[in-house]
MOPAC internal coordinates of N, CA, C and O (Angstrom, degrees):
PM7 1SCF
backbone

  N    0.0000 0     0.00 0     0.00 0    0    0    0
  C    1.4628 1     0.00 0     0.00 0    1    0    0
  C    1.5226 1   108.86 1     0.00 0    2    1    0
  O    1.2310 1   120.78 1   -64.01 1    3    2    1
  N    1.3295 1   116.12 1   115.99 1    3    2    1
  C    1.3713 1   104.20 1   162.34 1    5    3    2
  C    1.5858 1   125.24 1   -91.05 1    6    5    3
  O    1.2310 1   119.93 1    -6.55 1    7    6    5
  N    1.5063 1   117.73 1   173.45 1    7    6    5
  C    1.0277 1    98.94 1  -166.24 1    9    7    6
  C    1.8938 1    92.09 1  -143.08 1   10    9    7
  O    1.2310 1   124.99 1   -50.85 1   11   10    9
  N    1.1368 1   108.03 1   129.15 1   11   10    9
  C    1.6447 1   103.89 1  -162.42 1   13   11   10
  C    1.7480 1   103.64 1   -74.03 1   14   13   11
  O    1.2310 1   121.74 1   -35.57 1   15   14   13
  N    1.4264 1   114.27 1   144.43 1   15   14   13
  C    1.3034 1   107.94 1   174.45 1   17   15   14
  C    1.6430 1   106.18 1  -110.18 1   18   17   15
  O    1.2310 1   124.57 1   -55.48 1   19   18   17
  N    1.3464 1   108.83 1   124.52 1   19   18   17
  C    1.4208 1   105.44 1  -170.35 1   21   19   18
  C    1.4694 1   121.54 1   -66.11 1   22   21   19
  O    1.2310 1   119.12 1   159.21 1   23   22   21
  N    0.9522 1   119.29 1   -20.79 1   23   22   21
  C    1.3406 1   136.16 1  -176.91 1   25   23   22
  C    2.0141 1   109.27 1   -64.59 1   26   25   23
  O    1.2310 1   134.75 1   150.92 1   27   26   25
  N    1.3020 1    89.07 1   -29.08 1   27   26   25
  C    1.9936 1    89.84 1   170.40 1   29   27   26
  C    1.5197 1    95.64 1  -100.28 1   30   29   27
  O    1.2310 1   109.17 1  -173.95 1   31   30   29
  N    1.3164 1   137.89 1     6.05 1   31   30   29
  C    1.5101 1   122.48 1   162.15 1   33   31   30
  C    1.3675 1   137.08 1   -67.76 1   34   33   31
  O    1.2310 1   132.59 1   152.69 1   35   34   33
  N    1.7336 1    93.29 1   -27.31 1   35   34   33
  C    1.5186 1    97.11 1  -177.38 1   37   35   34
  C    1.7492 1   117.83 1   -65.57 1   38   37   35
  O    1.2310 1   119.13 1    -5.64 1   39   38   37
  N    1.2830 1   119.26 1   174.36 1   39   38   37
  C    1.7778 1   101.75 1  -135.73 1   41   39   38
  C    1.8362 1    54.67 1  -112.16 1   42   41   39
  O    1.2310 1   105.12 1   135.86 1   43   42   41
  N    1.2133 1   145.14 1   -44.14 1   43   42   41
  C    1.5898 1   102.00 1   176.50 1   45   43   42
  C    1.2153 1   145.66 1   -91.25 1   46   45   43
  O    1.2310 1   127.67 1  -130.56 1   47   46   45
  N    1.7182 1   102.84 1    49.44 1   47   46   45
  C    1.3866 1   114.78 1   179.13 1   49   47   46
  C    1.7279 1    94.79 1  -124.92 1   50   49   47
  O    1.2310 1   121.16 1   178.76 1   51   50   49
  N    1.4667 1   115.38 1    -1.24 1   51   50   49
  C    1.6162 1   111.57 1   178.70 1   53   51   50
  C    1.2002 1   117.64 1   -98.25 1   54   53   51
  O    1.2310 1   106.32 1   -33.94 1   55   54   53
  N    1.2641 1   143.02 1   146.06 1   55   54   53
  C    1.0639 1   150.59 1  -174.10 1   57   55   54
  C    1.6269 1   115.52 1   -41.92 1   58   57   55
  O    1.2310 1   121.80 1   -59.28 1   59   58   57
  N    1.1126 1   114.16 1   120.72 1   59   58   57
  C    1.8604 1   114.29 1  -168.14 1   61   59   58
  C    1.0879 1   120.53 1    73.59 1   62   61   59
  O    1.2310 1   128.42 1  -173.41 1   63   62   61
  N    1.5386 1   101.39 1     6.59 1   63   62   61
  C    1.9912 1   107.32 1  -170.90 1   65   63   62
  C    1.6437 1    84.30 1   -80.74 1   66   65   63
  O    1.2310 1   125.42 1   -18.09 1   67   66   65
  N    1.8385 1   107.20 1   161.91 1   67   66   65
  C    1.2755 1   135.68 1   173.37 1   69   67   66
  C    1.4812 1    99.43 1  -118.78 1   70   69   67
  O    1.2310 1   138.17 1   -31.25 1   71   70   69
  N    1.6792 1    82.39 1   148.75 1   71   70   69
  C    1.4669 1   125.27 1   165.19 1   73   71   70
  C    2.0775 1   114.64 1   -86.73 1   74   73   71
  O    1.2310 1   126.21 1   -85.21 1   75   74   73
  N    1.6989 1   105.67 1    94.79 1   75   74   73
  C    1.6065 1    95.79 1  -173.19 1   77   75   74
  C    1.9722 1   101.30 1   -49.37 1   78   77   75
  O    1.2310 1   137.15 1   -25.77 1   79   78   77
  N    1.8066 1    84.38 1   154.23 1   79   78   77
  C    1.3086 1    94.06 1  -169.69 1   81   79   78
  C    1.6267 1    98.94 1   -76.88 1   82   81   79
  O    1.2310 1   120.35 1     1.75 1   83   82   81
  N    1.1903 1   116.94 1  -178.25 1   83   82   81
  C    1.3716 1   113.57 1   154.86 1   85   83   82
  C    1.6971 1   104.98 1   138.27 1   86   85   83
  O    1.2310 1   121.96 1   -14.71 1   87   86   85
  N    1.0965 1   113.86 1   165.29 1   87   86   85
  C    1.9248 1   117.84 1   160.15 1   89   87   86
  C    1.8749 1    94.66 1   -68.08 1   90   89   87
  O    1.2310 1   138.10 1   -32.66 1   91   90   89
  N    1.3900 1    82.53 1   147.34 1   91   90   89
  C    1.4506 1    86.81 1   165.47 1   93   91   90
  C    1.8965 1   118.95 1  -113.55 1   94   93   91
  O    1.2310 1   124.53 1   -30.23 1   95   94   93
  N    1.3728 1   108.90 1   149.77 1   95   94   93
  C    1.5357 1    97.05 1  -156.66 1   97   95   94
  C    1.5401 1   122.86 1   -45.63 1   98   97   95
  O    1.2310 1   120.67 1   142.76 1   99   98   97
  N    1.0473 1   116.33 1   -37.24 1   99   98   97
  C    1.5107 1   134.08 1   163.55 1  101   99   98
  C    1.5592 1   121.93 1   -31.14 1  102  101   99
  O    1.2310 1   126.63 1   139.05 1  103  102  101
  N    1.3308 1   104.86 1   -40.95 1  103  102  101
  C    1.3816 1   120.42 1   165.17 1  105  103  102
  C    1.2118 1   112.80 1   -71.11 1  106  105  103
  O    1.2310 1   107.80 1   127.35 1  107  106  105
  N    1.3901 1   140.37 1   -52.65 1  107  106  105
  C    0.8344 1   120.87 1  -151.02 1  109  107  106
  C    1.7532 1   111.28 1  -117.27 1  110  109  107
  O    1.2310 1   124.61 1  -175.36 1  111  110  109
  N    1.1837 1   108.75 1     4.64 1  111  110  109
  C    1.2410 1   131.64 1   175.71 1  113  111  110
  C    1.5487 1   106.60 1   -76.16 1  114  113  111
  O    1.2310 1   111.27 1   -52.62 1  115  114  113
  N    1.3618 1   134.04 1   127.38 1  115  114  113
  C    1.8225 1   128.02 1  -176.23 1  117  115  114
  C    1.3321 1   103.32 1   -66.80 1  118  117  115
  O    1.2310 1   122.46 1   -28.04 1  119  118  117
  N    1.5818 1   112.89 1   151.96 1  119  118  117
  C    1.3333 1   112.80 1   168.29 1  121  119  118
  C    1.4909 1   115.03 1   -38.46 1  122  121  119
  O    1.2310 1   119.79 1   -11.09 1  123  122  121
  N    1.4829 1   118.01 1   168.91 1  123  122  121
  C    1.4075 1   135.26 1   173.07 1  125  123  122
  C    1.5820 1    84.33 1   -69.53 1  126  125  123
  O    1.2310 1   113.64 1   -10.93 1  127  126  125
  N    1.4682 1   129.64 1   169.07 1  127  126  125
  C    1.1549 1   139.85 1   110.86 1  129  127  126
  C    1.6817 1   144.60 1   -46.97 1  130  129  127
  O    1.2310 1   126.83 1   -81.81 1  131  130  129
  N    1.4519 1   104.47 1    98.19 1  131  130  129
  C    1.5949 1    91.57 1   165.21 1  133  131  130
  C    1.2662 1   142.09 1   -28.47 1  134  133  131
  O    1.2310 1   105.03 1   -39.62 1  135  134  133
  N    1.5702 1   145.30 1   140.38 1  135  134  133
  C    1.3559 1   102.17 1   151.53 1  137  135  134
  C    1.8895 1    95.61 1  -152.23 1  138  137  135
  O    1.2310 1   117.36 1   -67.72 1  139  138  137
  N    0.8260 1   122.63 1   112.28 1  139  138  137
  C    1.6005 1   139.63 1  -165.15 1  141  139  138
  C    1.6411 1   113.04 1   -49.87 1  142  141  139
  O    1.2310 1   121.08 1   -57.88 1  143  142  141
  N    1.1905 1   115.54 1   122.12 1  143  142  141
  C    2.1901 1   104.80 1  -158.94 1  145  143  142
  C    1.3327 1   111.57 1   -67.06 1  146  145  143
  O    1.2310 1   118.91 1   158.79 1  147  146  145
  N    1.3955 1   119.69 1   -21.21 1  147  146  145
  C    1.4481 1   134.38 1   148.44 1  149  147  146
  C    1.6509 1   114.05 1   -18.24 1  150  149  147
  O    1.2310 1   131.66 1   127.84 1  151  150  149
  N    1.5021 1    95.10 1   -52.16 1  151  150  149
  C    1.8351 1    92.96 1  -159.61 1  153  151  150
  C    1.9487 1    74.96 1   -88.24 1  154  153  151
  O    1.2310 1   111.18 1   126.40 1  155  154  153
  N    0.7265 1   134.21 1   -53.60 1  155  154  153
  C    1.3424 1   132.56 1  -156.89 1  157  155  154
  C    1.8362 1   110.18 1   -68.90 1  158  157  155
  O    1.2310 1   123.31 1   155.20 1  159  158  157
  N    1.1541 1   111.25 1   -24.80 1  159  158  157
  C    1.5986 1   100.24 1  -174.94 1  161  159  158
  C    2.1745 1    89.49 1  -100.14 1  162  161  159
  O    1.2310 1   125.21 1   118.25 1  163  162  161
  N    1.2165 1   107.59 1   -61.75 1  163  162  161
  C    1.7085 1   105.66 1   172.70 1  165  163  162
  C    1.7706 1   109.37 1   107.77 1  166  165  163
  O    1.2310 1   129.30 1  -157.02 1  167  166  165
  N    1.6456 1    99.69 1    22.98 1  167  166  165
  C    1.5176 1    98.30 1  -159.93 1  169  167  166
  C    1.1845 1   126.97 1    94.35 1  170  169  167
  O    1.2310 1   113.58 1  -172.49 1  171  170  169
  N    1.9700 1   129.75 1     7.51 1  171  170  169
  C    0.7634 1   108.34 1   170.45 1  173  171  170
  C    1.2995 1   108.48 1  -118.44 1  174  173  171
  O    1.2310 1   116.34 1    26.46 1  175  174  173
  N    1.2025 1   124.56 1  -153.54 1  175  174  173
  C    2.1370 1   139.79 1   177.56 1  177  175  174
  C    1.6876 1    77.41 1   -90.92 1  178  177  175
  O    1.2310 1   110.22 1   126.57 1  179  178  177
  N    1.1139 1   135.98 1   -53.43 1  179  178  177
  C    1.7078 1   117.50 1  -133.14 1  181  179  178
  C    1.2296 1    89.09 1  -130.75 1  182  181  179
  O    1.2310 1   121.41 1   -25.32 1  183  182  181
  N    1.6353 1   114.91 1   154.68 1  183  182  181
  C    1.3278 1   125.32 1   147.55 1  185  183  182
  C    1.4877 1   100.05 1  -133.98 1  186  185  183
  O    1.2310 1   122.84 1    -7.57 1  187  186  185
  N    1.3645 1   112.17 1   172.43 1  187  186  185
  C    1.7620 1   124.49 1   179.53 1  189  187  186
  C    1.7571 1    98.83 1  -121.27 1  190  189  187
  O    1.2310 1   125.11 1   -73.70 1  191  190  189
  N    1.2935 1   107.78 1   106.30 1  191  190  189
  C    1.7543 1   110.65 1   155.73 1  193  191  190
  C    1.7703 1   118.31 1   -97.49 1  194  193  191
  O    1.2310 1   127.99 1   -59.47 1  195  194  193
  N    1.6683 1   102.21 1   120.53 1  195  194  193
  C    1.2968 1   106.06 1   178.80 1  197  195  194
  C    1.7182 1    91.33 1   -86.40 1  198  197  195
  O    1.2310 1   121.84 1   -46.51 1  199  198  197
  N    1.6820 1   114.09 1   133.49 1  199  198  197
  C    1.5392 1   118.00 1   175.00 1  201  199  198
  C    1.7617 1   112.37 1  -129.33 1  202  201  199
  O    1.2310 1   110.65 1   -84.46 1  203  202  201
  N    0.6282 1   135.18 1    95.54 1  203  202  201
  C    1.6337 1   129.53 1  -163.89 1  205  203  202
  C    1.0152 1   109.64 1    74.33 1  206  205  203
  O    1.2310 1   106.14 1  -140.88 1  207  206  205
  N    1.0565 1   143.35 1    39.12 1  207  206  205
  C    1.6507 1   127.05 1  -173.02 1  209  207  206
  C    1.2057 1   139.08 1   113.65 1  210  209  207
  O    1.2310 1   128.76 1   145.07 1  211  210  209
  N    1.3894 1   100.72 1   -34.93 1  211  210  209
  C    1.8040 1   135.58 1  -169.66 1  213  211  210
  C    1.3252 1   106.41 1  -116.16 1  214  213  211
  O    1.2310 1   133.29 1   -18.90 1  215  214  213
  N    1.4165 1    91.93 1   161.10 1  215  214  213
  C    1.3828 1   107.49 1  -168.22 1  217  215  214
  C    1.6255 1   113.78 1  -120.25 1  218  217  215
  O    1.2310 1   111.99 1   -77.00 1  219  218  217
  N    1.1758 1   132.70 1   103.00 1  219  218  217
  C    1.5724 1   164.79 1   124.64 1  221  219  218
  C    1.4937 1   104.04 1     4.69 1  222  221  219
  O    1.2310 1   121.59 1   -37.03 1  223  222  221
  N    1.4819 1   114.57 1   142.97 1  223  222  221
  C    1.5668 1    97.15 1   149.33 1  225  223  222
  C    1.9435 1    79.02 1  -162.43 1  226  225  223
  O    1.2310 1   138.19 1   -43.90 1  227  226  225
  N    1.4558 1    82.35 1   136.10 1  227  226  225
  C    1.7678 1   110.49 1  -160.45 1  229  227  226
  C    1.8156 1   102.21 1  -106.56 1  230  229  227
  O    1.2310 1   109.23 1  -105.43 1  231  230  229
  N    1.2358 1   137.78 1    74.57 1  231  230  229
  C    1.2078 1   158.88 1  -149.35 1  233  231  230
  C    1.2880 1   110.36 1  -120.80 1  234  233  231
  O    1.2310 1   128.88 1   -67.80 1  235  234  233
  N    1.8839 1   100.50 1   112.20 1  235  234  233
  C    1.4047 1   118.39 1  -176.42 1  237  235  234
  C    1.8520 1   113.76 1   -84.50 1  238  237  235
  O    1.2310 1   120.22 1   -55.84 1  239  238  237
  N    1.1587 1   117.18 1   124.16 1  239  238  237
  C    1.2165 1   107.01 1   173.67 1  241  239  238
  C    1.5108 1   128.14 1   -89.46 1  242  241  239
  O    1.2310 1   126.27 1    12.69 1  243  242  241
  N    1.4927 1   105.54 1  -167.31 1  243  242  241
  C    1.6765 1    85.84 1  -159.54 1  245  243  242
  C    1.6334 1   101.77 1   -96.51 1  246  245  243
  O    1.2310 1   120.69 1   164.42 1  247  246  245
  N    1.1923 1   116.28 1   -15.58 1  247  246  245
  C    1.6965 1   110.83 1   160.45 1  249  247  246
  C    1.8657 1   105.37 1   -94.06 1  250  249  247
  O    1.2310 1   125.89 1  -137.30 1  251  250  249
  N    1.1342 1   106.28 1    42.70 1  251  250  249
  C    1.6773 1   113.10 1   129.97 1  253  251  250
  C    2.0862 1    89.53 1    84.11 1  254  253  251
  O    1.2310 1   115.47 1   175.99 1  255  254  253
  N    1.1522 1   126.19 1    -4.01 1  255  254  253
  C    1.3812 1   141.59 1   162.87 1  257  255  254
  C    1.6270 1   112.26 1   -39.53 1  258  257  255
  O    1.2310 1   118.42 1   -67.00 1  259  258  257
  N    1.4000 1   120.62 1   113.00 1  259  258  257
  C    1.4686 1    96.92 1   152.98 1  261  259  258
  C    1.7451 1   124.89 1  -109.36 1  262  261  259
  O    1.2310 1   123.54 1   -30.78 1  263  262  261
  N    1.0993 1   110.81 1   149.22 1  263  262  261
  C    1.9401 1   112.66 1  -175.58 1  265  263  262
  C    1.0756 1   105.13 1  -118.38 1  266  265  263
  O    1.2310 1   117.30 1   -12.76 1  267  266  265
  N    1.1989 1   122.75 1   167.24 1  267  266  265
  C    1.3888 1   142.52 1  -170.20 1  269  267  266
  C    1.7633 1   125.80 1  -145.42 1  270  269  267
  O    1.2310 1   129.66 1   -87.80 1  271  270  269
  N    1.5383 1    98.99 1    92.20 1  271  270  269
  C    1.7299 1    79.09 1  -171.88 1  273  271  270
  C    1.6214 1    85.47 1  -137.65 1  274  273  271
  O    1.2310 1   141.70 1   -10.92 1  275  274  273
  N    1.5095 1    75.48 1   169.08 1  275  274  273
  C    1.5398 1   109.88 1  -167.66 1  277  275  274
  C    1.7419 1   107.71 1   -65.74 1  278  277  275
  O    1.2310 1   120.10 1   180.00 1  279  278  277

């Protein structure tokens, strides 16, 4: 039985297959913004980000780690 691996389907991984021309979004999209956890935590262990609706909490650890949970 074979079993197809999709990953050799795409037509530019087959022989004579093309790469569409174009910028790719990455290019032409502006950098992200920086923004340093300093300005974002303010001295503390915790901050609270409201994101859609919900509520975040962005928590520095004590070997210098940051996490992110819901």
């Amino acid at each position: 039985m074979h079993i197809a691996n999709p990953t050799l389907d795409l037509p530019s991984l087959r022989p004579g297959g093309h790469v569409p021309a174009g910028p790719c979004a990455a290019a032409v999209s502006p950098p992200a913004p920086q923004v340093h956890s300093a300005a974002l935590l303010q001295g503390r262990n915790v901050v609270h980000i409201e994101h859609n609706g919900a509520l975040y909490q962005l928590r520095s650890t004590r070997l210098g780690k940051l996490i992110l949970t819901k």
